[in-house]
MIFITI-396149 format. One record per atom (N, C-alpha, C): atom name; residue number from 1; y, z, x. Coordinates in steps of 0.2 Angstrom, whole numbers. Layout:
(CA,NUM,(Y,Z,X))
...
This chain:
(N,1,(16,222,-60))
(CA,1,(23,220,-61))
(C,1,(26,216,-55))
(N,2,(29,210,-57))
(CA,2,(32,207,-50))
(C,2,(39,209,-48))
(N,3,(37,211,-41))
(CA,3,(45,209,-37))
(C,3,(48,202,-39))
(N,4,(54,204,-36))
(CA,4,(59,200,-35))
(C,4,(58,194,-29))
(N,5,(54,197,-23))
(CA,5,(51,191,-22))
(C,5,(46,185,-23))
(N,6,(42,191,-27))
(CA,6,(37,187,-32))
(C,6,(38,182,-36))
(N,7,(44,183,-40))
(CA,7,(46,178,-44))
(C,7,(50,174,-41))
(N,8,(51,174,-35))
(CA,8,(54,169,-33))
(C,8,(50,166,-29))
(N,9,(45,168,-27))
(CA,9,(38,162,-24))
(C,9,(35,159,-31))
(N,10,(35,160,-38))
(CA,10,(31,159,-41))
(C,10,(36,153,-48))
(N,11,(44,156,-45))
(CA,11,(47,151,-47))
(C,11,(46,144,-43))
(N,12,(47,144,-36))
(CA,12,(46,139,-32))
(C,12,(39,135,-33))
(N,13,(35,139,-33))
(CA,13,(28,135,-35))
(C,13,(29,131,-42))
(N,14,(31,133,-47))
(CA,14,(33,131,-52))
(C,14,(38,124,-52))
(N,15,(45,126,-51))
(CA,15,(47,118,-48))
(C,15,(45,112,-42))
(N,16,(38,116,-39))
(CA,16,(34,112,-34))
(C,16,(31,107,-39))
(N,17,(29,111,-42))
(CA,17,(22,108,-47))
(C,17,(25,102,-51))
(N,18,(31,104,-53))
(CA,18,(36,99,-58))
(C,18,(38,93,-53))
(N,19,(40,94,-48))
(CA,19,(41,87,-44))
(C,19,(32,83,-44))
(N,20,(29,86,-41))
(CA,20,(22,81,-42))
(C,20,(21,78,-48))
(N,21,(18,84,-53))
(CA,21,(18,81,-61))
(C,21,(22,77,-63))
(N,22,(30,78,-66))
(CA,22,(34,76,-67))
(C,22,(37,68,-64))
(N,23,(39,71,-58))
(CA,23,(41,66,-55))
(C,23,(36,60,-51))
(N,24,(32,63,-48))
(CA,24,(28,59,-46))
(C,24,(22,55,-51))
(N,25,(18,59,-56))
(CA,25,(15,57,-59))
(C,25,(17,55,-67))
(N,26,(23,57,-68))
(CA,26,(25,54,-76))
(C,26,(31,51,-75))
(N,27,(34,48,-67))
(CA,27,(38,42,-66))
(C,27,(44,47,-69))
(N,28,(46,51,-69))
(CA,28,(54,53,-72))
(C,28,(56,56,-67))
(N,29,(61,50,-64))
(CA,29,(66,51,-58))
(C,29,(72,56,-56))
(N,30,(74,57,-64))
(CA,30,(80,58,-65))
(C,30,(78,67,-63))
(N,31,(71,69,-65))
(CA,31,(71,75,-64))
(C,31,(71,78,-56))
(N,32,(73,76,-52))
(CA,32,(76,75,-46))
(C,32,(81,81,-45))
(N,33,(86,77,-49))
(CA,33,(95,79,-50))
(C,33,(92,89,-53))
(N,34,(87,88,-55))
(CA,34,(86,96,-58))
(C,34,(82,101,-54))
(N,35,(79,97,-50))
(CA,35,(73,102,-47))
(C,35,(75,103,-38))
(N,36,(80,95,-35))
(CA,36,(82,97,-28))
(C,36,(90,98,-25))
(N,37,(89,103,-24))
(CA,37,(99,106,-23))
(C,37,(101,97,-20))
(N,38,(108,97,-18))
(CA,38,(112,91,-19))
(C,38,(113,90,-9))
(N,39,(110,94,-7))
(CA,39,(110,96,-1))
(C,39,(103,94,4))
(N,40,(99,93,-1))
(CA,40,(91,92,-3))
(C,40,(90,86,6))
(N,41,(86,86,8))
(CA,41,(86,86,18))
(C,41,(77,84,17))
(N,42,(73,77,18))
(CA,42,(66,75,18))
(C,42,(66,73,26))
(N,43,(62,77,29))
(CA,43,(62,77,38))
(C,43,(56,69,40))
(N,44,(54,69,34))
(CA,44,(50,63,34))
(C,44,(49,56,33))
(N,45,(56,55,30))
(CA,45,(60,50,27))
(C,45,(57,41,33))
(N,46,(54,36,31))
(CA,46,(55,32,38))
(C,46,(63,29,40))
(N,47,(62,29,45))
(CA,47,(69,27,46))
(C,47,(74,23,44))
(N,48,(80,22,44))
(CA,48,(82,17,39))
(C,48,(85,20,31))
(N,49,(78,26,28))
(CA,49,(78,26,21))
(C,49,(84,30,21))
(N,50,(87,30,14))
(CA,50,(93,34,12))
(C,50,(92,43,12))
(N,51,(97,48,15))
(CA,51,(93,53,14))
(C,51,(95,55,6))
(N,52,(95,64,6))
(CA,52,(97,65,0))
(C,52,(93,63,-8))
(N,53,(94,67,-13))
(CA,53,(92,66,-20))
(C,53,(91,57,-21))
(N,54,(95,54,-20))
(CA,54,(96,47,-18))
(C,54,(91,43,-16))
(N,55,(90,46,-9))
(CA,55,(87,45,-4))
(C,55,(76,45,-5))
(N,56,(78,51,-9))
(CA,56,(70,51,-14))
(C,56,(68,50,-21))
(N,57,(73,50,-24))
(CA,57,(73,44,-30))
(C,57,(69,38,-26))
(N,58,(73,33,-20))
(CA,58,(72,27,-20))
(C,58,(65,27,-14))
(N,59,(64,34,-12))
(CA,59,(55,33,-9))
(C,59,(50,33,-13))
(N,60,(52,37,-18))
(CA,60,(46,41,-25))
(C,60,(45,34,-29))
(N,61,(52,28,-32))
(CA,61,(55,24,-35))
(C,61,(50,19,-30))
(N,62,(49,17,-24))
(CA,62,(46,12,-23))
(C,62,(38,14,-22))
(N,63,(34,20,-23))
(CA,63,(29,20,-22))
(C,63,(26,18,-31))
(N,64,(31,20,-36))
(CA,64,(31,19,-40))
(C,64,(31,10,-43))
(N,65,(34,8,-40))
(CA,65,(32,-1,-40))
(C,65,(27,-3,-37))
(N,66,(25,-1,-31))
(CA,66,(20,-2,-26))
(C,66,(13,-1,-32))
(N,67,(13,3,-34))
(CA,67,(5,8,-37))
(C,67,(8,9,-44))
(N,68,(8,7,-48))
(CA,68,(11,6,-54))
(C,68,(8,12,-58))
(N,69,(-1,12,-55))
(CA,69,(-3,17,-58))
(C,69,(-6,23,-53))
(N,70,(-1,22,-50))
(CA,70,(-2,28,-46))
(C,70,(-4,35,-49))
(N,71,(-7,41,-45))
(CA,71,(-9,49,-49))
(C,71,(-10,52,-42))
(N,72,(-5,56,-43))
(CA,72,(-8,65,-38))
(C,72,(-10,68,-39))
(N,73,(-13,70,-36))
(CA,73,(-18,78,-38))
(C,73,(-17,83,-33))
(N,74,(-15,88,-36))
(CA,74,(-13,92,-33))
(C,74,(-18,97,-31))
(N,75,(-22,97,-24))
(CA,75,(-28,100,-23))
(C,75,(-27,108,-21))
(N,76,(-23,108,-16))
(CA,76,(-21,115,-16))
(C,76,(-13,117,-15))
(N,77,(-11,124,-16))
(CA,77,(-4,127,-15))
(C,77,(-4,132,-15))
(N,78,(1,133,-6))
(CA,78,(3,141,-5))
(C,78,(9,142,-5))
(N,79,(10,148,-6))
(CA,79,(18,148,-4))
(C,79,(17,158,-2))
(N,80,(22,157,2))
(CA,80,(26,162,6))
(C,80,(33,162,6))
(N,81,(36,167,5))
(CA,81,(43,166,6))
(C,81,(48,161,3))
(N,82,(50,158,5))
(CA,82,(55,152,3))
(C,82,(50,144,3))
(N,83,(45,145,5))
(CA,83,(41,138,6))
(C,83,(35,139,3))
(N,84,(34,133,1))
(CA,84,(26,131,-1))
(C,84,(24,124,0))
(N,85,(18,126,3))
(CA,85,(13,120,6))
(C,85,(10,118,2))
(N,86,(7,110,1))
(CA,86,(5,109,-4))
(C,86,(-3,104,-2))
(N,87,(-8,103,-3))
(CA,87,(-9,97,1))
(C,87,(-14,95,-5))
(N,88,(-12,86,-6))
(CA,88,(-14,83,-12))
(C,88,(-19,75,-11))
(N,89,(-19,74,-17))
(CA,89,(-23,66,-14))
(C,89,(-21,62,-20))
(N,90,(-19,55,-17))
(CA,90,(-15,51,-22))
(C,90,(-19,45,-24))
(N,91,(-21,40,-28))
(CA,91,(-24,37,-29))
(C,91,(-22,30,-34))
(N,92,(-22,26,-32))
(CA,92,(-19,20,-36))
(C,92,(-22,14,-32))
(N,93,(-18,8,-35))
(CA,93,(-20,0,-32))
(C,93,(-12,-3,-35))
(N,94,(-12,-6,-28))
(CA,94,(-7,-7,-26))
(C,94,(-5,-14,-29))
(N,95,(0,-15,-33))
(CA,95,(4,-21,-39))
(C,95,(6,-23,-38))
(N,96,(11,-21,-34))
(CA,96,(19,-22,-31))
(C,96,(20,-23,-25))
(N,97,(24,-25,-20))
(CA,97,(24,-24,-16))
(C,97,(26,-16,-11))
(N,98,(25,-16,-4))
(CA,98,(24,-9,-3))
(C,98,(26,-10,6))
(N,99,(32,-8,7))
(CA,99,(34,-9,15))
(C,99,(33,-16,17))
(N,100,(35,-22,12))
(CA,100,(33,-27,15))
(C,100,(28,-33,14))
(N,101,(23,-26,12))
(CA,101,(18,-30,12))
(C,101,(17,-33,2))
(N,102,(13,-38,3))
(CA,102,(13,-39,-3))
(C,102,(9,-38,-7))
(N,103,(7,-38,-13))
(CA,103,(1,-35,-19))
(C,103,(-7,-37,-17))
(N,104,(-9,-34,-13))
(CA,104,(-17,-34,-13))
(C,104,(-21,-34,-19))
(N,105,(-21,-29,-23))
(CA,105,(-23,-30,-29))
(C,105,(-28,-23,-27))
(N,106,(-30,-16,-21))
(CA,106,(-33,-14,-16))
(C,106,(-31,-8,-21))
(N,107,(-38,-5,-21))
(CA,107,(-36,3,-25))
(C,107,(-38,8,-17))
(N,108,(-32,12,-17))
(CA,108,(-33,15,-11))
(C,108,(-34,24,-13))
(N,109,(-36,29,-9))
(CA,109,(-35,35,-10))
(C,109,(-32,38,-3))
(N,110,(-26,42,-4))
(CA,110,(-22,43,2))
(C,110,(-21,52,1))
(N,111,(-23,52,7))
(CA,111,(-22,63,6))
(C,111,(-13,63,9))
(N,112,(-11,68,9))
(CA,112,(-5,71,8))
(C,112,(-4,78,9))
(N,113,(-1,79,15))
(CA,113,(2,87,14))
(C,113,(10,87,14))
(N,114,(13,92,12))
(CA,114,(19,93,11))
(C,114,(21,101,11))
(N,115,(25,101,14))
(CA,115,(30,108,17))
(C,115,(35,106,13))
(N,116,(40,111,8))
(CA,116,(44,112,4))
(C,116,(48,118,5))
(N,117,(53,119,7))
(CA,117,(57,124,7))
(C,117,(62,125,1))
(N,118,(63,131,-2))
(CA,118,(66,131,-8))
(C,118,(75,137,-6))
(N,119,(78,135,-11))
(CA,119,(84,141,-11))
(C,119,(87,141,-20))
(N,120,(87,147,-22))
(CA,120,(87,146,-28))
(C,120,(84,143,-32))
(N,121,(76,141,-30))
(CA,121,(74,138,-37))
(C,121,(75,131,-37))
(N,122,(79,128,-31))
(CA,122,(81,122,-29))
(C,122,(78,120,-21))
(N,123,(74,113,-23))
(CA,123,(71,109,-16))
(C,123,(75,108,-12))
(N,124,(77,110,-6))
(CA,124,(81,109,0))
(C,124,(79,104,6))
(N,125,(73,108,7))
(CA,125,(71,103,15))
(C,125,(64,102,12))
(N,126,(61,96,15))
(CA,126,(52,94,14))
(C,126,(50,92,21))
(N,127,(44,92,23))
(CA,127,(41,91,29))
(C,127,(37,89,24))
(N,128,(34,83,30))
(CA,128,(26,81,29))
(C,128,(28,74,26))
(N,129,(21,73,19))
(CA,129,(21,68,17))
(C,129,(13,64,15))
(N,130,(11,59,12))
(CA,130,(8,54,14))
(C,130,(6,53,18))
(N,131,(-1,53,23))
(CA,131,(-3,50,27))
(C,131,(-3,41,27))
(N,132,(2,38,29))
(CA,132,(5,31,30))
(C,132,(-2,29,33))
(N,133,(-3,29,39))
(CA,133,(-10,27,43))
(C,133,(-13,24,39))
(N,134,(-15,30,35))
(CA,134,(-23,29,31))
(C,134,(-20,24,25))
(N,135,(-14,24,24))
(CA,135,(-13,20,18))
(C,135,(-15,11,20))
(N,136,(-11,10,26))
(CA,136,(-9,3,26))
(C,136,(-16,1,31))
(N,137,(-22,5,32))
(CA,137,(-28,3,34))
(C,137,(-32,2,28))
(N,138,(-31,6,25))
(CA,138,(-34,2,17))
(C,138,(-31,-2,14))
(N,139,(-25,-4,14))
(CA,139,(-22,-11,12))
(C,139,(-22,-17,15))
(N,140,(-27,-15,22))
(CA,140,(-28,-19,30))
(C,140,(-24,-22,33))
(N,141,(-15,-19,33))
(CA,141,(-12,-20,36))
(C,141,(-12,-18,42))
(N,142,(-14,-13,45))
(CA,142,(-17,-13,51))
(C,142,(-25,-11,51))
(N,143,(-29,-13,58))
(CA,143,(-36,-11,57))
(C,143,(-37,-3,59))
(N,144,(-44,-5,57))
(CA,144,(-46,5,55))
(C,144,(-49,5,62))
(N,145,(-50,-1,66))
(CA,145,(-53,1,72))
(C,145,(-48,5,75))
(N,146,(-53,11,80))
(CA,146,(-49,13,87))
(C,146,(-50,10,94))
């Protein structure tokens, strides 16, 4: 039988899962407004972006035009207490343009870790992310030499 804490790690994994699936990989934005409290805080954001619900709609929204056919795979997830780790690998070829850069035509694979902090059943704060690096070395916007 679960505790109370139980279900509340198990709820968080569950709304974790639905942002990747849902949002990330079935493009439905709107699921956002349901899954990140309004207070919702991404420590990862590049500079510039808009914070907030808003603010990852329009990161999620442009990877989304970037990789049209973008997909995540959710390779592993923990969770403890109010947080769950996730760490994924995303795979697509890039259509759109993406920070700038314009359509290579480049099918990349980018790993990803991500920290999630929950309250109620709602995304509050995220850490982490995409490894960018690896991204924009496989689209050869920068070189992969050291």
């Amino acid at each position: 039988m679960f505790t109370e804490v139980n279900k509340s790690i198990e709820t968080n994994k569950t709304a974790n899962r639905r942002f990747y699936e849902e949002v990330i990989n079935q493009k439905k934005l709107a699921i956002v407004d349901e899954i990140a409290a309004t207070t919702y805080v991404n420590h990862g954001f590049p500079v510039g972006q808009p914070t907030g619900r808003d603010g990852l709609k329009r990161f999620v929204g442009a990877f989304h035009t970037a990789f049209a056919d973008g997909h995540l795979t959710i390779d592993q997830m923990i969770a403890e207490g109010d947080t769950v780790a996730t760490r994924l690998t995303f795979h697509g070829t890039q259509t759109g343009e993406f920070q700038g850069i314009a359509p290579t035509g480049k099918k990349v694979t980018m790993p990803a870790l991500d920290m999630a902090r929950y309250e109620g059943g709602k995304l509050v704060e995220q850490w982490g992310g995409p490894d960018q690096m690896s991204l924009l070395q496989q689209l050869g916007a920068i070189s992969s030499r050291v």
